[in-house]
C-alpha positions as CSV (number, residue, x, y, z in Angstrom):
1,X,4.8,-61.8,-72.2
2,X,2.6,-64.3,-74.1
3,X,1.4,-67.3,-72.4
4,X,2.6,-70.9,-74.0
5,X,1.3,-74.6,-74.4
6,X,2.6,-77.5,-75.2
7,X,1.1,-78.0,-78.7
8,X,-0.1,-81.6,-79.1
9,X,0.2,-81.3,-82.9
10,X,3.5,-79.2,-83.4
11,X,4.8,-81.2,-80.3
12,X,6.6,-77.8,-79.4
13,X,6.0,-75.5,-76.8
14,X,4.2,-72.3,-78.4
15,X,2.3,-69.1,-77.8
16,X,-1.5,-70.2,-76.7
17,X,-4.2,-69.0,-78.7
18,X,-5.8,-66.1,-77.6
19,X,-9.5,-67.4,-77.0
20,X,-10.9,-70.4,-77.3
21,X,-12.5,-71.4,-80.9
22,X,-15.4,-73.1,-80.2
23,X,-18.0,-72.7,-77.1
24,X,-17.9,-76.2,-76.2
25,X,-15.6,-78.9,-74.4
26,X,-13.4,-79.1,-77.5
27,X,-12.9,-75.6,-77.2
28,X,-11.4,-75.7,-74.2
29,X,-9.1,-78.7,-74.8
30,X,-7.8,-76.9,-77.7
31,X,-7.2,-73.6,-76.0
32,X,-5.2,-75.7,-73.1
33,X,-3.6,-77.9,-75.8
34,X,-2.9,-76.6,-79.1
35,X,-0.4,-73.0,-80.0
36,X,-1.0,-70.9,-82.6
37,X,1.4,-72.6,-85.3
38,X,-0.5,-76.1,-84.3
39,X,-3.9,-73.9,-84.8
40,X,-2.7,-72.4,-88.2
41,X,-2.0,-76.1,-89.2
42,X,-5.7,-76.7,-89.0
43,X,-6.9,-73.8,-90.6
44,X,-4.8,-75.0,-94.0
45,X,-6.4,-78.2,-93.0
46,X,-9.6,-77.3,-92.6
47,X,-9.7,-75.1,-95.9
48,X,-9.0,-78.2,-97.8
49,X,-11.1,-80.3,-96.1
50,X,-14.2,-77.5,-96.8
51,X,-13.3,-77.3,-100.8
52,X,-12.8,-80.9,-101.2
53,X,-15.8,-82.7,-99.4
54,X,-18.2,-79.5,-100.0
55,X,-18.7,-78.9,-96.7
56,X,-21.8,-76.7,-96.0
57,X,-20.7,-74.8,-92.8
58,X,-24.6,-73.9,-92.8
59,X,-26.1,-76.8,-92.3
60,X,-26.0,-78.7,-88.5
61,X,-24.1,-82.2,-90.4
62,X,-21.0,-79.8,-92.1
63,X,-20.7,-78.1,-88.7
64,X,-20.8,-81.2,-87.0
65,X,-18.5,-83.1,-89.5
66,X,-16.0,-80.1,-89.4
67,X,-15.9,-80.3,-85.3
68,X,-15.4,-84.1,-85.0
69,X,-12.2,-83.4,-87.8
70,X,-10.6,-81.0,-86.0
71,X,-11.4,-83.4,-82.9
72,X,-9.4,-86.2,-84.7
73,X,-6.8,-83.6,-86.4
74,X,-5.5,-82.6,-82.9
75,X,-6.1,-85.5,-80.4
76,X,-6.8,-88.3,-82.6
77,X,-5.7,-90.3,-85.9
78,X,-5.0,-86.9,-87.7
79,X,-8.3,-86.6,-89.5
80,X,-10.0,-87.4,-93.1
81,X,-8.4,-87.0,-96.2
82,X,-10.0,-86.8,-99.8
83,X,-10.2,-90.1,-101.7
84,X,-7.8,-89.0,-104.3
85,X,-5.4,-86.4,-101.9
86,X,-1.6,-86.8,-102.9
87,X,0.6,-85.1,-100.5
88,X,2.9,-82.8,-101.6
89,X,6.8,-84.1,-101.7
């Protein structure tokens, strides 16, 4: 039987991710924290955030601008959105 979390962004309890995504303390909060349908939200999230700033997953400032979103997506205000983003209805 799968192991479950209490996902901080689905607000639902929901099978925990298998590993943890990043080697680092966030990481671990999101492998205690978030299921896999919070963790799919990101990914869509993520995608979008990649395509519409550019992001350069190379380079040390995309990596680090990418962790501090998914930081904020999860445990904080929700994250950046592009200037001109229009949500869908």
């Amino acid at each position: 039987m799968a192991e479950t979390v209490f996902c901080v962004k689905t607000k639902v309890e929901g099978e925990r991710l298998d590993r943890q995504p990043f080697p680092n303390d966030l990481g671990k909060r999101i492998l205690e924290n978030v299921s896999k349908a919070g963790w799919q939200l990101w990914i869509g999230h993520s995608t979008m955030l990649i395509n519409e700033f550019r992001v350069d997953l190379a380079s040390k400032q995309g990596t680090e601008f990418l962790l501090k979103q998914c930081e904020e997506f999860f445990f904080g205000e929700g994250g950046e959105l592009p200037p001109d983003f229009v949500a869908k209805t």
